[in-house]
Every structure is written in C-alpha cells, then in structure tokens.
MIDOSE-1310 file (N, C-alpha, C; in nm, 2 decimals, decimal comma, always signed):
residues 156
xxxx	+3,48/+3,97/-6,74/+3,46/+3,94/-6,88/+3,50/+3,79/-6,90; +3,42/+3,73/-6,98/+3,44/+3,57/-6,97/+3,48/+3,57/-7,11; +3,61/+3,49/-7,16/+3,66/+3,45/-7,30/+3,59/+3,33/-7,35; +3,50/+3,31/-7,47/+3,49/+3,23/-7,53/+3,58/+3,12/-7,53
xxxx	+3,56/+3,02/-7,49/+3,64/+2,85/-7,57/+3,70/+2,85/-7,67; +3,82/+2,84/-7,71/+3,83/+2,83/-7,86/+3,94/+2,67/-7,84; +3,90/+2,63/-7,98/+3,94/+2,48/-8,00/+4,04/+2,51/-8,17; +4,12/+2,42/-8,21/+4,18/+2,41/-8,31/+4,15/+2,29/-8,38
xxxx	+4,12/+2,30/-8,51/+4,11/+2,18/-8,61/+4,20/+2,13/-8,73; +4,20/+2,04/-8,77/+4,24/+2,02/-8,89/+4,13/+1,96/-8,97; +4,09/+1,97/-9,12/+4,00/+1,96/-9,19/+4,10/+1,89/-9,31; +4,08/+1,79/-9,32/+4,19/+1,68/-9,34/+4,10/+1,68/-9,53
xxxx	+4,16/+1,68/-9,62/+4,08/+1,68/-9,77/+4,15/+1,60/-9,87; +4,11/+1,53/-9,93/+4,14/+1,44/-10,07/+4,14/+1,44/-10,17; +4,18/+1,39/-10,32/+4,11/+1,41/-10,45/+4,06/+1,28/-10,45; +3,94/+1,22/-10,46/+3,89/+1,04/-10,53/+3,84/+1,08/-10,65
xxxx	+3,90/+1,06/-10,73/+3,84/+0,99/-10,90/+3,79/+1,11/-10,91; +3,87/+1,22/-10,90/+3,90/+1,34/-10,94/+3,79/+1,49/-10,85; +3,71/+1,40/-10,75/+3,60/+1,50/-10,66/+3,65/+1,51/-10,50; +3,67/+1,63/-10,49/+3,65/+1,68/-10,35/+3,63/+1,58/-10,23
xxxx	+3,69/+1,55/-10,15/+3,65/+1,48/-10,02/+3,71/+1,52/-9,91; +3,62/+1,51/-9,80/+3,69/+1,58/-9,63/+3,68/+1,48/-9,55; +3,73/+1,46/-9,46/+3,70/+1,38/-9,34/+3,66/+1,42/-9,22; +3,53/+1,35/-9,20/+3,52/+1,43/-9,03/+3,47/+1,32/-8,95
xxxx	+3,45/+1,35/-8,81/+3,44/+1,28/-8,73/+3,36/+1,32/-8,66; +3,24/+1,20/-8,62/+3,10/+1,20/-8,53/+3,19/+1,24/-8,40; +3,09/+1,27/-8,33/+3,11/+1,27/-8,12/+3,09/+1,15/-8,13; +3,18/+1,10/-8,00/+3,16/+0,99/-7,90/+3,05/+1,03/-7,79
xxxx	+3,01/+0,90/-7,75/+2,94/+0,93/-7,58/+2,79/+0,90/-7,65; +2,75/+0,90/-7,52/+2,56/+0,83/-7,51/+2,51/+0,96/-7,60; +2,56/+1,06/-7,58/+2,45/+1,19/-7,64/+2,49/+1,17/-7,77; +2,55/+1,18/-7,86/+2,57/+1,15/-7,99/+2,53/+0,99/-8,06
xxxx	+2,52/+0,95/-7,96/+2,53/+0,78/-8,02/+2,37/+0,79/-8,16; +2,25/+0,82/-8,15/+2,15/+0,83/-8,23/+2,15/+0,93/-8,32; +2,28/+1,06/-8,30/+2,28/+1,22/-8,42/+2,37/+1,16/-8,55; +2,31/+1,23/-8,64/+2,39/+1,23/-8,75/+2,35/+1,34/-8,83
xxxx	+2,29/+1,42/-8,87/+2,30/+1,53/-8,92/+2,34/+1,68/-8,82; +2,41/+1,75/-8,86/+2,47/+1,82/-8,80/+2,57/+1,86/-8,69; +2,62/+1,74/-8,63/+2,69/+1,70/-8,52/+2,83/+1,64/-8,58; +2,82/+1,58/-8,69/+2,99/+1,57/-8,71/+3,08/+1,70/-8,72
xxxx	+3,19/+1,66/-8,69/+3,34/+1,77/-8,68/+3,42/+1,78/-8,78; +3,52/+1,87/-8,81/+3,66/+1,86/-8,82/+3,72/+1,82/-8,71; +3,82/+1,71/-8,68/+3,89/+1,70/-8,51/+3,96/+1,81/-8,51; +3,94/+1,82/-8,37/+3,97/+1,92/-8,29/+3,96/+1,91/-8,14
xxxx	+4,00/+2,01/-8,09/+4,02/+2,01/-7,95/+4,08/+2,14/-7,86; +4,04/+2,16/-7,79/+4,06/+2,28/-7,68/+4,16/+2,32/-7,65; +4,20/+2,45/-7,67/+4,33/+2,57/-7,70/+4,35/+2,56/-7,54; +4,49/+2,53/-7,47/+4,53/+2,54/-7,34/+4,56/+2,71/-7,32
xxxx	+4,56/+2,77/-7,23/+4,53/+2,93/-7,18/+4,70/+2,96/-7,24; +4,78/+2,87/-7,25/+4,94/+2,96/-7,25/+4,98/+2,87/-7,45; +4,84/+2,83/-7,47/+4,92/+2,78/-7,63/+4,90/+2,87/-7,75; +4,98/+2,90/-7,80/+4,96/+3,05/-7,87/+4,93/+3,00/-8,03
xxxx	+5,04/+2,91/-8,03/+5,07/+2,85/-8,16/+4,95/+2,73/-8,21; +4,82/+2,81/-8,28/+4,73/+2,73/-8,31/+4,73/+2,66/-8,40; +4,79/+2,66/-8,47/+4,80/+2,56/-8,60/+4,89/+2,39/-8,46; +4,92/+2,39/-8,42/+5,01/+2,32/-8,37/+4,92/+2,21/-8,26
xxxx	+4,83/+2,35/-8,25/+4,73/+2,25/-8,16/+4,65/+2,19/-8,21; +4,60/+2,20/-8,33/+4,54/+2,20/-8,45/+4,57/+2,03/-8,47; +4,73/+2,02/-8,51/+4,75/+1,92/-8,53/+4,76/+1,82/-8,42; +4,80/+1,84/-8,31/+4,79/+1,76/-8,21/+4,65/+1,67/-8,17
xxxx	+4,55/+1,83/-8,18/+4,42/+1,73/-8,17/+4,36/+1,64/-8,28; +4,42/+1,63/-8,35/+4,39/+1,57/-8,51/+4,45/+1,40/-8,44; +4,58/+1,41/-8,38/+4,66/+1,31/-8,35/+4,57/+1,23/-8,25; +4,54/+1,30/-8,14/+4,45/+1,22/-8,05/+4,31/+1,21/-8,06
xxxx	+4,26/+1,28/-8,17/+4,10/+1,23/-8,26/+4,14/+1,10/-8,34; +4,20/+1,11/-8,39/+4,25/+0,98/-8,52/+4,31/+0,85/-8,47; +4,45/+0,91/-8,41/+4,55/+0,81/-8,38/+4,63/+0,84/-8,48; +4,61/+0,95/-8,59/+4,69/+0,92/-8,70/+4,77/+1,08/-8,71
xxxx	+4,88/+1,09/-8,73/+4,98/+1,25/-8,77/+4,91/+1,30/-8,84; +4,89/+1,41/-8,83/+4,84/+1,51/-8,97/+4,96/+1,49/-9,04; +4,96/+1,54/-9,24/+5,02/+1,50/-9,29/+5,12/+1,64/-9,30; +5,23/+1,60/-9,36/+5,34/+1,75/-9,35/+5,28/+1,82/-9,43
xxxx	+5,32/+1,93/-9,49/+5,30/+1,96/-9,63/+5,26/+2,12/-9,60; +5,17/+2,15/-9,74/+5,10/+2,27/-9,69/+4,99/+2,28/-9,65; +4,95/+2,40/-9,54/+4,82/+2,37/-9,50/+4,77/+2,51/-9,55; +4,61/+2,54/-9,56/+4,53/+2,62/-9,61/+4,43/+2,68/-9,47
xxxx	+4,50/+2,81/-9,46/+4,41/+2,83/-9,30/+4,29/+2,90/-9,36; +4,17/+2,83/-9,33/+4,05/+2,83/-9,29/+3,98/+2,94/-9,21; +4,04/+3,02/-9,10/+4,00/+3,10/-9,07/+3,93/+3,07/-8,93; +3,85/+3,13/-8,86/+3,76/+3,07/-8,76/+3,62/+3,11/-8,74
xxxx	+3,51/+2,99/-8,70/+3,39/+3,04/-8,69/+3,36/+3,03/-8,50; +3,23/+3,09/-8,50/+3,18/+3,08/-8,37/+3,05/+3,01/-8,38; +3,04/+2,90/-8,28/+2,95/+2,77/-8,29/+2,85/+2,83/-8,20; +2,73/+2,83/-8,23/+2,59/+2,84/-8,16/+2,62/+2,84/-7,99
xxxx	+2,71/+2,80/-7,96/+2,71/+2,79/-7,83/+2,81/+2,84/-7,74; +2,87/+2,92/-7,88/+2,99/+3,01/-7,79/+3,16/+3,04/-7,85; +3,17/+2,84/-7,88/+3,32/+2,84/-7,89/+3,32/+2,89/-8,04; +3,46/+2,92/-8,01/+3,57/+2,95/-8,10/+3,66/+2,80/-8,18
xxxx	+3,59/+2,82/-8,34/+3,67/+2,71/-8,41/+3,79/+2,79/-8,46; +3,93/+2,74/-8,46/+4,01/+2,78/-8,56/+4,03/+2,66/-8,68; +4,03/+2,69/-8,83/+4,08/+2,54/-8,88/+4,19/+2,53/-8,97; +4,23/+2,51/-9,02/+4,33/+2,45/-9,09/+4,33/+2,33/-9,18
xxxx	+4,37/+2,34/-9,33/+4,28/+2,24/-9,43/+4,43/+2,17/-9,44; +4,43/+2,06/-9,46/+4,54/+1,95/-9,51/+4,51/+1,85/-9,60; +4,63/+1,84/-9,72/+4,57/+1,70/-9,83/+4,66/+1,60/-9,79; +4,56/+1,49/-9,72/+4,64/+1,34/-9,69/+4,50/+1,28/-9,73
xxxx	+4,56/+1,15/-9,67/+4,44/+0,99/-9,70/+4,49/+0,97/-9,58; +4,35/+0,91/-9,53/+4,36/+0,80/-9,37/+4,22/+0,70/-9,40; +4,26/+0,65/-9,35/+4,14/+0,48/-9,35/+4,10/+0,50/-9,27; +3,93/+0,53/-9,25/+3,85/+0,54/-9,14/+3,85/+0,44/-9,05
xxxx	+3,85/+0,33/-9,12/+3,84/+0,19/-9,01/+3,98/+0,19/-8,93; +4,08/+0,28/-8,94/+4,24/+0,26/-8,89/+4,27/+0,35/-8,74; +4,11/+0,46/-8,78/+4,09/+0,58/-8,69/+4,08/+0,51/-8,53; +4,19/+0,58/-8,44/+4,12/+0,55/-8,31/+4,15/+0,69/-8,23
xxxx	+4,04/+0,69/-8,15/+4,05/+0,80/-8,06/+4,07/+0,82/-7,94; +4,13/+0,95/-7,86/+4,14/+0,91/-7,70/+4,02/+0,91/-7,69; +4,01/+0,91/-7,54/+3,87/+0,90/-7,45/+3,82/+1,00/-7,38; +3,71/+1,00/-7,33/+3,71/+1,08/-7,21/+3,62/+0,98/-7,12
xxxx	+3,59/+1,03/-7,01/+3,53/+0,94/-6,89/+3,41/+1,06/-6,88; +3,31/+0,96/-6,81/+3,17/+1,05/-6,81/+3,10/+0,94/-6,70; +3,01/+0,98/-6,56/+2,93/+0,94/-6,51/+2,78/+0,84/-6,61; +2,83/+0,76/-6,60/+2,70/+0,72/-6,72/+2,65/+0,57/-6,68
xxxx	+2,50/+0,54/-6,69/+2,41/+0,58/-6,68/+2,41/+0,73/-6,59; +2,35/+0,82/-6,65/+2,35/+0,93/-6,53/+2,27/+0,89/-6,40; +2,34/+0,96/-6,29/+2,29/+0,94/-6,12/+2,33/+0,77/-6,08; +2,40/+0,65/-6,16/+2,43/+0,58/-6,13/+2,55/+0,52/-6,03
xxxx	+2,62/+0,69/-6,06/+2,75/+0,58/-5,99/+2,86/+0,56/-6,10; +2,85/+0,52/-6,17/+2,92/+0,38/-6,23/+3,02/+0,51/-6,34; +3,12/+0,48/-6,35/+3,19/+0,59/-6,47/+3,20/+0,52/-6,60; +3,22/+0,55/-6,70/+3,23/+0,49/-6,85/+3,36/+0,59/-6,87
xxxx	+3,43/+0,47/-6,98/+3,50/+0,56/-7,08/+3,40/+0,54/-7,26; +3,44/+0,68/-7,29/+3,37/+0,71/-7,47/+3,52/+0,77/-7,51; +3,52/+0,72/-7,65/+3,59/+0,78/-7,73/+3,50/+0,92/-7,76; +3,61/+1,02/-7,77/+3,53/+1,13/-7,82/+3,52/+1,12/-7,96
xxxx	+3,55/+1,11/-8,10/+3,53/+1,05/-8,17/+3,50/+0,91/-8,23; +3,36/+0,84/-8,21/+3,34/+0,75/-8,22/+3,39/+0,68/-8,37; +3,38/+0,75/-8,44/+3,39/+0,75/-8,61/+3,46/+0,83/-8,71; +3,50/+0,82/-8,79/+3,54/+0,92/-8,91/+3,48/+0,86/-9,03
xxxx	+3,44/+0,93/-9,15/+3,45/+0,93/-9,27/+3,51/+1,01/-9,34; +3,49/+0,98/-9,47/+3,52/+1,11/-9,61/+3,34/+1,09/-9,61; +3,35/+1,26/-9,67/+3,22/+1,23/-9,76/+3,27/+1,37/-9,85; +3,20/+1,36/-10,00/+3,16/+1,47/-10,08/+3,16/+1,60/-10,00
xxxx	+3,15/+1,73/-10,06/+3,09/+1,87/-9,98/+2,97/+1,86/-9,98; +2,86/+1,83/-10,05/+2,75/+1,80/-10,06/+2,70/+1,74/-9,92; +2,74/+1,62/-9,93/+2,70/+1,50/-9,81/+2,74/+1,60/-9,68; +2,88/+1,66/-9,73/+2,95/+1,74/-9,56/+2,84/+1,80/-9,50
xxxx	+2,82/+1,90/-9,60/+2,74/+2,00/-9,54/+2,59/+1,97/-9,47; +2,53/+1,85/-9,47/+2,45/+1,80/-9,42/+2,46/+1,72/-9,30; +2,59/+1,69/-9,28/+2,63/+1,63/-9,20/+2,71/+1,69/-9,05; +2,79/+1,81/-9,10/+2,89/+1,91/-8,99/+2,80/+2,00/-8,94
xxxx	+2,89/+2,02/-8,77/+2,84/+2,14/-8,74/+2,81/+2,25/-8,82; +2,68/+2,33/-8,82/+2,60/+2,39/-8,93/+2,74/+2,51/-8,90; +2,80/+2,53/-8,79/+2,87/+2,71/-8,80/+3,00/+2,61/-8,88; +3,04/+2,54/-8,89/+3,14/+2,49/-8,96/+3,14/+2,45/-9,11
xxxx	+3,05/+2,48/-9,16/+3,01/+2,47/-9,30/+3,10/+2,54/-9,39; +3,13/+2,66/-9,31/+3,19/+2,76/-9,34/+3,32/+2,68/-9,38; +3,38/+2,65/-9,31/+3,51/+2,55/-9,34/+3,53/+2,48/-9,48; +3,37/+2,43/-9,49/+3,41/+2,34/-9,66/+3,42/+2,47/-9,81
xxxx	+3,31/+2,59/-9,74/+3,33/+2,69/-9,83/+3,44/+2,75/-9,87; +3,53/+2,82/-9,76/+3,65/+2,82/-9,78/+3,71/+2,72/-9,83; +3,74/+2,64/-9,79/+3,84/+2,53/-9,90/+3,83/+2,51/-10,01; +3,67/+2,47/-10,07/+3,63/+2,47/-10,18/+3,66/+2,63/-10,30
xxxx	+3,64/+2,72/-10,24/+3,70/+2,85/-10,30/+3,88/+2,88/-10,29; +3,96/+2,83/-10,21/+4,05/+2,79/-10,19/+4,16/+2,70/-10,32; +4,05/+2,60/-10,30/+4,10/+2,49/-10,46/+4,06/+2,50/-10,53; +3,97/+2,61/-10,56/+3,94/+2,66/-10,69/+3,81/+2,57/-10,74
C-alpha cells in the first residue's frame, strides 16, 4: 500500500483598504518559469515520515519559502485537499504582512539543461504576491481553491 505525499502550508492573509488579500507563491525552476495561471501555491513543503505536528511544519516551510517567520498569533485550520496528482495539502490561514520583494527562498538543485551534465540551483519559489480571492482563484492550484473558500467563510 503506497501513502500519499502530504505537504503542510501556511496561507498567509491581509486586510488592504478594507478587502481580502492572500499571498502565494509561483514554483521555481525551468518548468514554471512561462505558468501563471493555476500553478501558484500557498508555501509549503513535505511532511517528514516521524513529523506528526503539522501545523509546525506548516510553519517551517513558510520560513524556507519566504525567508520570513510566520506570524504568532491565531491561526485558522483550513483543513486538507488532494491535488490532481496525489498529494496531500494540509493548510493553515495566518493574518501578517510581508513584502514580496523582501521574499527569499531556499533552493533546490536540478540537472538542467536536461541530458547536459551541468546542475543548476532554482529557488523553489521564484516569487510571491498578494492578490484579491478573485485574482487567487485564477491563479492557485485549482485543488487549493478550496483554501480561499474556507477562509473566506471563516472571516465571514
């Protein structure tokens, strides 16, 4: 029996001039470099086999998506979806501000050009924004949409 992937997120949210805003974050790497609809995230990152405590991981991978702490406070669990391709999202909503341009992310290493030889590093988040729920939902993983619905019913 093979266990689904599961990853943990934070879904990081705002008030501007009194409307709704989320932050997410495009993929890094050659294969994302031309996507923009449907391929941004909440950061996140991959549950280790002995970490139980998902909210925790949650925030950790927020840390090495960003460069920035999730904020203390209260958080609003989200719940979890399953992505087209298998994994397991858990998410977790938090109200802070971060400055996209301030965002930095770890890396990963990847064979690239492929068959060349040569290794690259890519940030796995190349980017973050805020956008509206409107703009989100055009923008995020389509199984993660779910995430803005809940919060949005959440804050009423």
């Amino acid at each position: 029996m093979t266990t689904a992937r599961t990853s943990a997120g934070v879904l990081l949210w705002r008030r501007r001039r009194g409307e709704l805003e989320v932050l997410l974050g495009h993929p890094g790497g050659p294969f994302f470099a031309r996507k923009d609809a449907g391929v941004w995230s909440v950061p996140k990152g991959e549950v280790g086999p002995d970490e139980a405590e998902l909210e925790a991981v949650a925030r950790r991978e927020f840390e090495e998506e960003t460069g920035h702490t999730a904020p203390d406070g209260p958080t609003i669990d989200l719940d979890q979806v399953r992505q087209a391709g298998g994994k397991v999202v858990h998410c977790w909503a938090i109200e802070g501000d971060l400055e996209p341009d301030e965002a930095v992310s770890n890396t990963f290493d990847m064979e690239w050009p492929p068959r060349s030889g040569r290794t690259q590093a890519f940030p796995e988040i190349d980017r973050v924004a805020w956008f509206d729920p409107a703009t989100a939902r055009t923008k995020i993983n389509p199984a993660q949409a779910a995430f803005l619905d809940r919060l949005e019913a959440a804050l009423g």
